[in-house]
C-alpha positions as CSV (number, residue, x, y, z in Angstrom):
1,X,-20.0,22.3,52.4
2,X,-16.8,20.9,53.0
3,X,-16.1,23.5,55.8
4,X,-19.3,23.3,57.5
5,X,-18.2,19.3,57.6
6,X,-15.3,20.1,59.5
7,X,-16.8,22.5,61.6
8,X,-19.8,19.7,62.6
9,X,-16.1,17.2,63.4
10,X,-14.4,19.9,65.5
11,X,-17.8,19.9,67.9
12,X,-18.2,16.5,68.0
13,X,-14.4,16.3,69.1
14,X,-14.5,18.7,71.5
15,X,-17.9,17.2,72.9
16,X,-16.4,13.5,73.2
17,X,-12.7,15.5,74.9
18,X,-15.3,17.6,77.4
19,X,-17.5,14.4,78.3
20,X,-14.4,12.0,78.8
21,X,-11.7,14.4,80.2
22,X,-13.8,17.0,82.1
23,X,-14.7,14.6,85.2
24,X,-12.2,11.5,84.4
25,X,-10.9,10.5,87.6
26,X,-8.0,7.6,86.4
27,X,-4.5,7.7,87.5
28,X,-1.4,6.3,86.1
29,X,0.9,5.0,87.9
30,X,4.9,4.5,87.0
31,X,7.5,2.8,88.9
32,X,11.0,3.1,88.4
33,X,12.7,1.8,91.5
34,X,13.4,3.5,93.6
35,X,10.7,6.3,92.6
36,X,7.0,6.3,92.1
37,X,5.4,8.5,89.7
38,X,1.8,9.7,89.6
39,X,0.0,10.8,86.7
40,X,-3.6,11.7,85.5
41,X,-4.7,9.4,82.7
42,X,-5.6,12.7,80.6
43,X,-1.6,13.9,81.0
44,X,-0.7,10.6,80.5
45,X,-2.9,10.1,77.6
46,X,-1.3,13.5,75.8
47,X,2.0,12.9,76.8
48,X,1.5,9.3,75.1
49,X,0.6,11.1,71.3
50,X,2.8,13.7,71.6
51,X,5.9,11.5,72.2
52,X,4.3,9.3,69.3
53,X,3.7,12.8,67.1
54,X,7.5,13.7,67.9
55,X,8.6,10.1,67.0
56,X,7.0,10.3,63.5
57,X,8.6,13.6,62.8
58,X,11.6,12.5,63.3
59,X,11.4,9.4,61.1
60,X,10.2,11.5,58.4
61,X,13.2,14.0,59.0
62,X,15.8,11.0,58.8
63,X,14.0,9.2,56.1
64,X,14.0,12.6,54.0
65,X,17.6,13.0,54.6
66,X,18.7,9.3,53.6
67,X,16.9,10.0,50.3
68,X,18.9,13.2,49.4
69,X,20.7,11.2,47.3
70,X,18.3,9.1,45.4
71,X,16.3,12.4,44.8
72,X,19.5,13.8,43.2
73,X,20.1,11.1,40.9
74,X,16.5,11.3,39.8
75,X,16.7,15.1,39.1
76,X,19.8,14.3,37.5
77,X,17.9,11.7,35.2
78,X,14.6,14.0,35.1
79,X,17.2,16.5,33.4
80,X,18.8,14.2,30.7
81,X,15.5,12.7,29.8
82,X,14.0,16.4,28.9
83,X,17.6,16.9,27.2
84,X,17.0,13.9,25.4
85,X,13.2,14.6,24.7
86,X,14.2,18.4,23.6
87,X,17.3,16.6,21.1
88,X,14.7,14.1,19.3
89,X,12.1,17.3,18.6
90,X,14.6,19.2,17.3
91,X,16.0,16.4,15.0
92,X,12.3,15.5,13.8
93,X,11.8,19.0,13.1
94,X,14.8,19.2,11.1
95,X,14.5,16.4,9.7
96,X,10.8,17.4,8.2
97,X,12.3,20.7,7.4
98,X,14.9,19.3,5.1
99,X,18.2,20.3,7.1
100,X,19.7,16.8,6.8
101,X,22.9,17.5,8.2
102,X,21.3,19.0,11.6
103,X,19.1,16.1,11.4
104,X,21.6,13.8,11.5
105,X,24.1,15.6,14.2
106,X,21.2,16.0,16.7
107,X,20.4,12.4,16.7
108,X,24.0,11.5,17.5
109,X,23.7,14.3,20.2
110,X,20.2,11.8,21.4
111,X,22.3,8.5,20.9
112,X,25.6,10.0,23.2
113,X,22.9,11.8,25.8
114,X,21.2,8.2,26.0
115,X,24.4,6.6,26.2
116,X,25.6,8.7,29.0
117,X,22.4,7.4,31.0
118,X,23.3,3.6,30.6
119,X,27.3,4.7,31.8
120,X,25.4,6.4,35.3
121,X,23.8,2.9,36.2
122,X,20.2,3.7,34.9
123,X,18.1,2.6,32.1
124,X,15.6,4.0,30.3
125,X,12.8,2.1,30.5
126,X,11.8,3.0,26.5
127,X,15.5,3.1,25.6
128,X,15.2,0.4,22.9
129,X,12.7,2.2,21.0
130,X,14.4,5.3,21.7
131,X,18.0,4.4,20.5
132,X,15.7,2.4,17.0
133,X,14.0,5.4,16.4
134,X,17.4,7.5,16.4
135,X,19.3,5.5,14.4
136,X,16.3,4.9,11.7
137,X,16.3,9.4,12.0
138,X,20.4,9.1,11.6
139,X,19.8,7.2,8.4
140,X,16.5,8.9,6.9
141,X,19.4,12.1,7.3
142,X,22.4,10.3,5.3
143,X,20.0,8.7,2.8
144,X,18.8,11.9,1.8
145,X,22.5,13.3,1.3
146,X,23.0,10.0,-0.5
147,X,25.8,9.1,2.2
148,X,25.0,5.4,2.0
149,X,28.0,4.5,4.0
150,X,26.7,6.4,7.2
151,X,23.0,5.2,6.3
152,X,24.3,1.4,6.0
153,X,25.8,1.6,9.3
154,X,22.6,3.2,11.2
155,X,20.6,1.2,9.7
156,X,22.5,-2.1,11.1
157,X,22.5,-0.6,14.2
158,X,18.8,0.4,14.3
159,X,17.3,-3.0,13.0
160,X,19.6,-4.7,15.9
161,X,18.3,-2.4,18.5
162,X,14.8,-3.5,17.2
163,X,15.5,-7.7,18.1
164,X,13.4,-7.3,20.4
165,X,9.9,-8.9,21.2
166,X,8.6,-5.7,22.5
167,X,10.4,-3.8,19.7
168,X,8.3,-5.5,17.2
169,X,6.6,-2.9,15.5
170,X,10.1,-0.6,15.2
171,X,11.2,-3.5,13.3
172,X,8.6,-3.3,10.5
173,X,9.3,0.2,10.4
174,X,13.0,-0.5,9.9
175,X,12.9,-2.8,7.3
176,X,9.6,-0.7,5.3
177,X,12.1,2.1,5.4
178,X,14.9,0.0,4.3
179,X,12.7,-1.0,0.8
180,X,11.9,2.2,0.3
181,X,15.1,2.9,0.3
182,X,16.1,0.3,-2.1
183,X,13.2,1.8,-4.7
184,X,15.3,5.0,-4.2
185,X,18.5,3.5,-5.3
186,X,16.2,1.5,-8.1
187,X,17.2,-2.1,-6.6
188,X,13.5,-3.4,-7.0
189,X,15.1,-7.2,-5.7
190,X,16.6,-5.8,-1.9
191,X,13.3,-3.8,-2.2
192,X,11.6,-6.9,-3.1
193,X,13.5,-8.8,-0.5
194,X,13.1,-6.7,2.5
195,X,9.6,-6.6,2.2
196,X,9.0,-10.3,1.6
197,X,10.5,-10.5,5.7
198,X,7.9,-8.6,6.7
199,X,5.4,-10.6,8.9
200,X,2.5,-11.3,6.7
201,X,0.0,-8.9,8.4
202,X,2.3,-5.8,7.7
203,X,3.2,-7.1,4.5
204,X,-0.8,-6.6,3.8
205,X,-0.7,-2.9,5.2
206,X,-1.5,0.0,2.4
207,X,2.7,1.1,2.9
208,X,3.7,-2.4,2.2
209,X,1.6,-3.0,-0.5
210,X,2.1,0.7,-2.7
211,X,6.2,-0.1,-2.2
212,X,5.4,-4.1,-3.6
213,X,3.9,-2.0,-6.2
214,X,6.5,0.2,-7.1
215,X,9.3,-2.5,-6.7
216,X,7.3,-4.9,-9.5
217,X,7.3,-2.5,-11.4
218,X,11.0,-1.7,-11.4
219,X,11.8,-5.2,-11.7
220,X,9.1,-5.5,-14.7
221,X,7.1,-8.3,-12.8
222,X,3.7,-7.6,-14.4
223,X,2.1,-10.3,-12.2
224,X,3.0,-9.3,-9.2
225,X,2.4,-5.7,-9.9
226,X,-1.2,-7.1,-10.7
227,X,-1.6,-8.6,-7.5
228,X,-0.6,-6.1,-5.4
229,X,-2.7,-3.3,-7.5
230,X,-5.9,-5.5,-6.9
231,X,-5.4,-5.6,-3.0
232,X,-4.9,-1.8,-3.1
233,X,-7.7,-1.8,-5.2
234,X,-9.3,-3.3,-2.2
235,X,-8.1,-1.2,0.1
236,X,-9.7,2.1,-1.7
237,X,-5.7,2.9,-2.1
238,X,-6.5,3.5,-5.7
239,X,-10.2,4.2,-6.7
240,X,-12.0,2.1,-8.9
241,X,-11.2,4.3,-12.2
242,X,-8.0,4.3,-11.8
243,X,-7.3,0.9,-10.5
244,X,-9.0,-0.6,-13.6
245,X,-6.7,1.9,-15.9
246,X,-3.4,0.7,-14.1
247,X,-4.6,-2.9,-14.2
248,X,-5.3,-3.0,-17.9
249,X,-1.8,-1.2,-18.6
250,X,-0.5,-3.8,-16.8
251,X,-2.8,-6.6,-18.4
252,X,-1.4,-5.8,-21.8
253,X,2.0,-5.8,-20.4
254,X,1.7,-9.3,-18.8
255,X,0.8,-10.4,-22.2
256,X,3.4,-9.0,-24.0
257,X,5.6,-11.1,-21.9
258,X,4.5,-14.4,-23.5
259,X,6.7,-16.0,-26.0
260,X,4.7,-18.9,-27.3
261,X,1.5,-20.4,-26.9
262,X,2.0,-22.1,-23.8
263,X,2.8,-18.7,-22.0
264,X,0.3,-16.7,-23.2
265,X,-2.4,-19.1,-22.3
266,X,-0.7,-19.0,-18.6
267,X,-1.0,-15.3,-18.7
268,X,-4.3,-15.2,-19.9
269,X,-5.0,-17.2,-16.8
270,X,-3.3,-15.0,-14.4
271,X,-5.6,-12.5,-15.2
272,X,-9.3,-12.8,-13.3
273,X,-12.2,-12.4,-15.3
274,X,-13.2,-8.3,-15.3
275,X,-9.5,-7.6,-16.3
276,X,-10.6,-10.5,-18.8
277,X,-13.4,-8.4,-20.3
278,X,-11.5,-4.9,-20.7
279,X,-11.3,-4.5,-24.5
280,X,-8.0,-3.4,-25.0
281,X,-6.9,-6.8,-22.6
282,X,-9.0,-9.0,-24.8
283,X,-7.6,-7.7,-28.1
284,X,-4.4,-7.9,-27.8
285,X,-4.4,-10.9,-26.2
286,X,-6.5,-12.6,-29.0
287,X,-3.9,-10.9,-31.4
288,X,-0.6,-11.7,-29.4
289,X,-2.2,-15.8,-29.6
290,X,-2.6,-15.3,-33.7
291,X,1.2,-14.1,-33.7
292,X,2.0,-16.8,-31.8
293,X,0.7,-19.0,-34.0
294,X,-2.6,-20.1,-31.6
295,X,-5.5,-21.6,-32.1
296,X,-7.8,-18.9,-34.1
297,X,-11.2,-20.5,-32.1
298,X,-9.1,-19.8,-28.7
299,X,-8.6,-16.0,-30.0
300,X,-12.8,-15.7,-31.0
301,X,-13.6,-17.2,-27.6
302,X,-11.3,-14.4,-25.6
303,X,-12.7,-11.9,-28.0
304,X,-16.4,-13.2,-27.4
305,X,-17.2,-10.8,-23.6
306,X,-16.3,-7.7,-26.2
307,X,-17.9,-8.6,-29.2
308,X,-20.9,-8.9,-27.1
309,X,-20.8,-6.0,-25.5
310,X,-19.7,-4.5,-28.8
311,X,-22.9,-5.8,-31.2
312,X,-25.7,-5.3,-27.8
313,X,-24.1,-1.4,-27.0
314,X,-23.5,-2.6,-23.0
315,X,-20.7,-0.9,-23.1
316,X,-19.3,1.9,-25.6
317,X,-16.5,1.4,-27.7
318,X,-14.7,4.2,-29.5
319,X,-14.2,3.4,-33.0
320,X,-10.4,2.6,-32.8
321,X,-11.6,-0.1,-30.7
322,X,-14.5,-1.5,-33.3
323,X,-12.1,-1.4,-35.4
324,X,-9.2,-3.5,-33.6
325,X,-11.9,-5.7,-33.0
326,X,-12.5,-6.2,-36.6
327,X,-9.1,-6.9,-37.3
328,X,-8.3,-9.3,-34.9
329,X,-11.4,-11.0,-35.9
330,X,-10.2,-11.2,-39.5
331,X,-6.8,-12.2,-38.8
332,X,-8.2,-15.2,-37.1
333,X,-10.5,-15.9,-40.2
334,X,-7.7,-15.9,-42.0
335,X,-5.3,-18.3,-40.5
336,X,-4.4,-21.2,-43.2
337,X,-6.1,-24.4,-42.0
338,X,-8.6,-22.9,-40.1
339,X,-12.2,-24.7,-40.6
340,X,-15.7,-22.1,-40.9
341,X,-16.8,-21.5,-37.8
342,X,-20.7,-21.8,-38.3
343,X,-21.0,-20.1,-35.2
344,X,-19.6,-17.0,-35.1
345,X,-20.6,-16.6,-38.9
346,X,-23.9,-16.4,-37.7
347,X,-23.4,-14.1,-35.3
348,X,-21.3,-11.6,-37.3
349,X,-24.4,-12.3,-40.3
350,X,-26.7,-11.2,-37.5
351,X,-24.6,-7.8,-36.2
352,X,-24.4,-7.0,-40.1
353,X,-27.9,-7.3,-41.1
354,X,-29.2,-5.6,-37.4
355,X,-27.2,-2.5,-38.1
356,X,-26.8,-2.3,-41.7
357,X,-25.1,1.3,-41.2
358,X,-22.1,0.3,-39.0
359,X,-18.9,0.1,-41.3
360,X,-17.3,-1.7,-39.1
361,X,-19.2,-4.6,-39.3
362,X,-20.1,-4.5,-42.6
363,X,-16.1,-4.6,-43.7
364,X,-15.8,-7.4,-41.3
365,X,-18.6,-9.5,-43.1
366,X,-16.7,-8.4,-46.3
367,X,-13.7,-9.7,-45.2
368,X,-15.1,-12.8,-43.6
369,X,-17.3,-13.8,-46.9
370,X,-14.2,-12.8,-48.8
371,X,-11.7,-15.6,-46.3
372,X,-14.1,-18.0,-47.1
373,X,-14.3,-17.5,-51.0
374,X,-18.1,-16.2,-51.4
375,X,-16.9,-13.8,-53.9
376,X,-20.0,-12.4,-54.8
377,X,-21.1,-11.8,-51.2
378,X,-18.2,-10.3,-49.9
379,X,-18.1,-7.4,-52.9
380,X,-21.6,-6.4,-52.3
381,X,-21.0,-6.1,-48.6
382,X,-17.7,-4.0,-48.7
383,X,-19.2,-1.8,-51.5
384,X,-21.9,-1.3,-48.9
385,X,-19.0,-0.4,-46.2
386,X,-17.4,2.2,-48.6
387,X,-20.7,4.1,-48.2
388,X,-20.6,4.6,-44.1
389,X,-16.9,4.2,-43.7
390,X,-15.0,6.9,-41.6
391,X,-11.4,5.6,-41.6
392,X,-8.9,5.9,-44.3
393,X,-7.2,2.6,-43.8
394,X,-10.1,0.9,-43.5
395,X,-11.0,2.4,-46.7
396,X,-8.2,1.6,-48.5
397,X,-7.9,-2.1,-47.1
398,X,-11.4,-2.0,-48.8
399,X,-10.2,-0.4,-51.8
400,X,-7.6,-3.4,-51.9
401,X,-9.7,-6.4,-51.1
402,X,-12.2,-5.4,-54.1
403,X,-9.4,-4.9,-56.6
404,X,-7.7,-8.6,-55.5
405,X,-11.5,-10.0,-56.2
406,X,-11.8,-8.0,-59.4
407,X,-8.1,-9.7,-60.4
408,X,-9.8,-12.9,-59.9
409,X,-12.3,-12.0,-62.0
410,X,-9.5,-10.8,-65.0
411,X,-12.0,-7.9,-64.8
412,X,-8.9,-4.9,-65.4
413,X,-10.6,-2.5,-65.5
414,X,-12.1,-2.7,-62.2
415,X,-9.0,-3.8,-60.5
416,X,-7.6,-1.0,-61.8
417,X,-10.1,1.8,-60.6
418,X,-10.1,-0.3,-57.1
419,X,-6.3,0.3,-56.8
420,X,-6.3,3.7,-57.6
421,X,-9.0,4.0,-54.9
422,X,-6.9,2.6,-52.4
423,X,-3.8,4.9,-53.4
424,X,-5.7,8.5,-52.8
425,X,-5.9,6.9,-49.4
């Protein structure tokens, strides 16, 4: 198509040349004193384009041969930049491939190759990020050979290469690079530190937030290891599973911070309300208030979410955790100078009499009717226990809390039997 174009332009062409030439009768006329030249206006007319043709020609000629040397010096830049290019390949790929020490000399070979550019007059127009990026290569190299003199020093050198406005992102990646590098050397505070200069919308990036992790953690800042876990958690950096395992290690280890009643009721704050609700959480933060010497009602309420979901089966509890249930549960019962709670007698009555074959909650009636001196009570329910009870201390806490009754009593014999009991335990 396109040739029969040019074909249709090449007859209309010589059509127009054949109509205007053929019979064209003008005449040119030059004078140059003392001569007079004649010419055709068709001669004159090709004369005219081929002296401009010729004119062109030449200016391109001249033009090419002033820029010899401007072509040269691009060449010569053409042919460091691939040098340069081919040197940073060749130190990522070592550097991925574990040869540290070739790592490290091929990115001085890109730093003096990039250097030698700036001392011929040119710059590079990415030679900020290229010289960042080098250095922060230099001292991935020397970290890994634990050569923290050499790693201190690119490191300065690369996060003042990244100053920068348009070196903004390099930057983050400098100073991420630098706390992870401070977890290495287990200083969770520079870790801690580097990170808290980041600006706050990398600080909130999945990187950021697993090394936040890991530096709370050194530094055994439950709290802030909390935090950060629940905005992975977010993030789907941790699936739901395992984020609710992690946060209720941590949970328990926030509480086990407190040192009085004052802190542990700060702690138990912290928290939000489904790490709240995890059993283990609520247990031993109802049993860390008792040893504090807490309120016993402030325990029952922080225990209520589990004993609910305990007695109504929402959700299953292993016996070890009935059981700690139980226990923290009497503890608080029996904390001297602690008024009946009507309340939660009535609910543990209820649980007791609706499953009349869970142990557990038999022994904890027992033991509840026993705090409260209803002697007779308390025997027939922890007799009742011994029949469905599947744990030996249990048991023999039994054993023991029937023979102190029978003492009371000054019924010997029985006291006796209920002692031996306890001691085949």
């Amino acid at each position: 198509m396109r040739a029969a174009l040019w074909l249709m332009a090449l007859f209309a062409i010589a059509v127009a040349s054949a109509l205007f030439a053929g019979n064209n009768p003008g005449t040119v006329t030059l004078y140059w004193a003392p001569h007079r030249v004649d010419l055709s206006l068709n001669l004159f007319l090709l004369v005219l384009a081929g002296g401009f043709l010729t004119l062109h020609l030449a200016m391109q000629a001249l033009s090419a041969l002033m820029s010899i040397p401007q072509q040269a010096r691009r060449w010569r830049l053409l042919q460091k930049e691939r040098a340069i290019h081919t040197a940073l390949l060749d130190s990522l790929s070592h550097l991925v491939s574990g040869r540290f020490i070739r790592a490290r000399k091929t990115a001085d070979l890109v730093i003096s190759l990039e250097e030698s550019v700036q001392r011929s007059g040119e710059q590079l127009a990415y030679g900020g990020r290229l010289r960042t990026l080098t250095h922060l290569i230099a001292a991935e190299s020397a970290h890994a050979l634990q050569d923290r003199i050499v790693r201190d020093a690119h490191f300065g050198q690369a996060l003042e290469e990244a100053a920068g406005r348009d070196a903004q992102e390099a930057r983050e990646g400098v100073q991420l690079r630098r706390a992870r590098w401070a977890l290495d050397d287990r200083d969770a505070p520079a870790a801690m530190q580097w990170l808290d200069q980041l600006p706050s919308g990398a600080s909130r990036r999945t990187v950021a937030l697993r090394m936040r992790f890991r530096a709370a953690r050194q530094a055994g800042e439950p709290h802030l290891a909390l935090e950060s876990l629940r905005l992975l958690t977010k993030h789907r950096a941790f699936s739901e599973v395992a984020g609710k395992s992690i946060a209720r290690g941590l949970a328990v280890e926030l509480i086990g911070t407190a040192h009085d009643t004052v802190q542990m009721q700060r702690a138990w704050d912290l928290l939000e309300r489904s790490e709240q609700s995890i059993p283990d959480v609520a247990c031993e933060a109802a049993e860390r208030l008792l040893l504090l010497g807490g309120e016993a009602s402030v325990s029952r309420k922080w225990l209520l979410p589990v004993w609910d979901a305990m007695v109504n089966d929402t959700v299953p509890l292993n016996l070890a955790l009935r059981i700690r249930v139980a226990r923290v549960l009497e503890q608080g019962f029996g904390v001297a100078g602690e008024s009946p709670d009507a309340v939660w007698l009535s609910r543990i009555e209820s649980a007791q009499m609706a499953n009349p074959r869970d142990g557990v909650l038999q022994y904890l009636a027992g033991m509840v009717c026993m705090r409260l001196n209803l002697w007779g009570k308390a025997q027939q329910l922890l007799k009742q226990s011994l029949l469905t009870l599947n744990h030996s201390e249990l048991t023999r806490d039994t054993w023991l809390a029937l023979a102190q009754m029978a003492e009371l009593r000054q019924d010997e014999q029985a006291a006796a039997d209920a002692y031996r009991e306890a001691a085949k335990r």
